[in-house]
C-alpha positions in Angstrom: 50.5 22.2 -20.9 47.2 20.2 -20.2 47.3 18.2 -16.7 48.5 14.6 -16.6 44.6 13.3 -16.6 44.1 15.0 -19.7 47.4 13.0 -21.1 46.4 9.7 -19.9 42.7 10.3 -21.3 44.5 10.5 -24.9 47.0 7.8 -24.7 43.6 5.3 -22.6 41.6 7.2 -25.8 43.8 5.9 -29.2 44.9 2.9 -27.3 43.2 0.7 -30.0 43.5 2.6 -33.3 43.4 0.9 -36.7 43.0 2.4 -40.7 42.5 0.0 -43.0 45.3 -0.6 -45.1 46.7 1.1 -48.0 47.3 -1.4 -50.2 43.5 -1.6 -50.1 43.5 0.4 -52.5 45.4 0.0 -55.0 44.2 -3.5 -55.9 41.1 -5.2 -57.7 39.2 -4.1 -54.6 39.1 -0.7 -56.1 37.5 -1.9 -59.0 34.0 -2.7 -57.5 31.6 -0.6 -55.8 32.2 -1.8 -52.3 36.2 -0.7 -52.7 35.0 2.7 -54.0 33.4 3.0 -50.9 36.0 1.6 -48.8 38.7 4.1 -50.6 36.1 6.8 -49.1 35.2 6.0 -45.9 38.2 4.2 -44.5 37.2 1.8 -41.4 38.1 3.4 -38.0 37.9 1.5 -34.7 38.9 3.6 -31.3 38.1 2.3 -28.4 37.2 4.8 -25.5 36.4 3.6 -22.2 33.6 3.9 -20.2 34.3 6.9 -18.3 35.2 8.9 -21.2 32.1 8.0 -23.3 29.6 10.5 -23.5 26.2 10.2 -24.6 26.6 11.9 -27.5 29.9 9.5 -28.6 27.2 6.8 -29.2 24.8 9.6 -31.0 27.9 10.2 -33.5 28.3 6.5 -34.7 25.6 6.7 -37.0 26.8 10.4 -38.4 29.0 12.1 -41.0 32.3 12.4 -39.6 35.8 13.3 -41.0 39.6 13.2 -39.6 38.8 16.9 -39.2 36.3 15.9 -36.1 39.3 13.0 -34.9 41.7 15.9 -34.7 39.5 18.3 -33.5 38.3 15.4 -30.3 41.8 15.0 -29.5 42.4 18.7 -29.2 38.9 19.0 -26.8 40.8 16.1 -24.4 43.8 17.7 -24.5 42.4 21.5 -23.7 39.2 20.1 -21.6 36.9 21.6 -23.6 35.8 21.9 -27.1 37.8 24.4 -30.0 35.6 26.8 -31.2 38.8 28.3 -33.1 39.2 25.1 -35.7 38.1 26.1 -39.4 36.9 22.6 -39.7 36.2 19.6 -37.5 33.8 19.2 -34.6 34.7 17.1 -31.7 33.3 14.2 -31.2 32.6 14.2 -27.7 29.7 17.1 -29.1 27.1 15.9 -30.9 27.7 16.1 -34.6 24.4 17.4 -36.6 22.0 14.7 -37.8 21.5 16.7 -41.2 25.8 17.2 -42.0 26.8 16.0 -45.6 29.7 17.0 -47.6 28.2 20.2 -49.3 28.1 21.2 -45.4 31.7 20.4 -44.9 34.9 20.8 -46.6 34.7 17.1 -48.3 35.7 17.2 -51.4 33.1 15.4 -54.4 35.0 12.7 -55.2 35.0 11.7 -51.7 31.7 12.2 -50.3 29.0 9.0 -50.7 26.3 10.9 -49.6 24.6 10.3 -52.8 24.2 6.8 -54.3 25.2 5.3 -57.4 23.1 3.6 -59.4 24.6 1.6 -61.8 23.7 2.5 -66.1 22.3 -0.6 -67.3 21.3 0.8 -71.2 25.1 1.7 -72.4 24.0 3.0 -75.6 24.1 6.5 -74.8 27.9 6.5 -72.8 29.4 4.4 -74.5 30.8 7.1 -76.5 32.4 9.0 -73.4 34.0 5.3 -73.1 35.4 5.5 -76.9 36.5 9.0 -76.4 38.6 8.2 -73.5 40.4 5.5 -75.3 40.7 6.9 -78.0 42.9 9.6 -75.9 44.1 7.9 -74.3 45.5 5.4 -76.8 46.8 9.2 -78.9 48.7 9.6 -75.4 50.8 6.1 -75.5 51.3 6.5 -79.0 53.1 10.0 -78.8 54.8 8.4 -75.7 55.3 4.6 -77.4 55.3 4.4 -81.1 55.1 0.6 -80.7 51.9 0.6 -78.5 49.0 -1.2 -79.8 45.5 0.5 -80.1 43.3 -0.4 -77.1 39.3 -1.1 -78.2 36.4 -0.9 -75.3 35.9 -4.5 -74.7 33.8 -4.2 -71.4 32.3 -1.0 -70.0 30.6 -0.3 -66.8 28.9 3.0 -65.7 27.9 4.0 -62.2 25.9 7.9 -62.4 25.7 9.9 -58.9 22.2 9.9 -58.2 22.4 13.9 -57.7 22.8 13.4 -61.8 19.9 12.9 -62.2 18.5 16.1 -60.5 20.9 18.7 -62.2 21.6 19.4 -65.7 25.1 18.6 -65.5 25.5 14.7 -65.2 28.3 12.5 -63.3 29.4 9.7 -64.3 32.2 6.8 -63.3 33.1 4.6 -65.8 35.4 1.5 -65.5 36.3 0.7 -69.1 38.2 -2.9 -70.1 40.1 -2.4 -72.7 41.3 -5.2 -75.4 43.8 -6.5 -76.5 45.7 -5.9 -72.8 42.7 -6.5 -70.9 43.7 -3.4 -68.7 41.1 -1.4 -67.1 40.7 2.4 -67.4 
């Protein structure tokens, strides 16, 4: 059991903890780049006093961390020194290394913003992908809903990865309006 310094360290340590919310995320937010971005890197305050702030805390604001390296700080308080034995996660009270991105780390694709979107202004060449997915999607309601209309592409707009553009296989998001509900893909 760690000593009772140790204990108040964590408790003075997540004193003032706050995620953003949920709900965040499952409204129009989502819909625009800046809640695509919010949905992946979730805002994180902790306050850590003084005394517990090493050099390299203020070093790791301005690098790639994950709840991995959160768990893996509050395991370092706990046992007074860093875990070499995690599979993932570095403590923060180390400094994390300038160069870490997701291929480095277990962080999934969909989640890592390491590589910026650029947003497709000459549709001509997606919009296709855009009538394919409706057009499934639209099969799917109707074997579901027999008395479902036919959604058309009314508004389409396409966000590519910028590591697209480097590699033969190409990634794109596409947030598709479809008419007559207006809904969007």
């Amino acid at each position: 059991m760690a000593d009772v310094p140790a204990l108040q360290a964590i408790v003075t340590f997540i004193r003032v903890t706050e995620f953003t919310p949920m709900a965040y995320r499952r409204g129009f937010q989502i819909q625009t780049l800046s809640g695509r971005y919010e949905e992946r890197l979730p805002f994180m305050h902790i306050y850590v006093p003084q005394r517990y702030r090493p050099r390299n805390l203020t070093i790791n604001e301005h690098r790639l961390t994950t709840p991995f390296d959160i768990h893996s700080t509050l395991k370092n308080i706990l046992e007074g020194k860093p875990n070499t034995t995690l599979k993932y996660g570095l403590s923060l009270l180390e400094e994390i290394p300038y160069n870490r991105s997701c291929d480095s780390i277990p962080v999934l694709e969909h989640w890592c913003v390491c590589h910026i979107s650029r947003r497709i202004h000459d549709l001509h060449s997606v919009r296709p992908m855009a009538e394919f997915v409706v057009t499934k999607l639209n099969d799917l309601l109707h074997d579901k809903y027999s008395n479902s209309n036919n959604s058309q592409v009314n508004r389409l707009v396409v966000l590519s990865d910028n590591k697209a553009f480097e590699s033969e296989v190409k990634h794109y998001l596409l947030t598709i309006r479809v008419h007559p509900s207006d809904g969007i893909e």
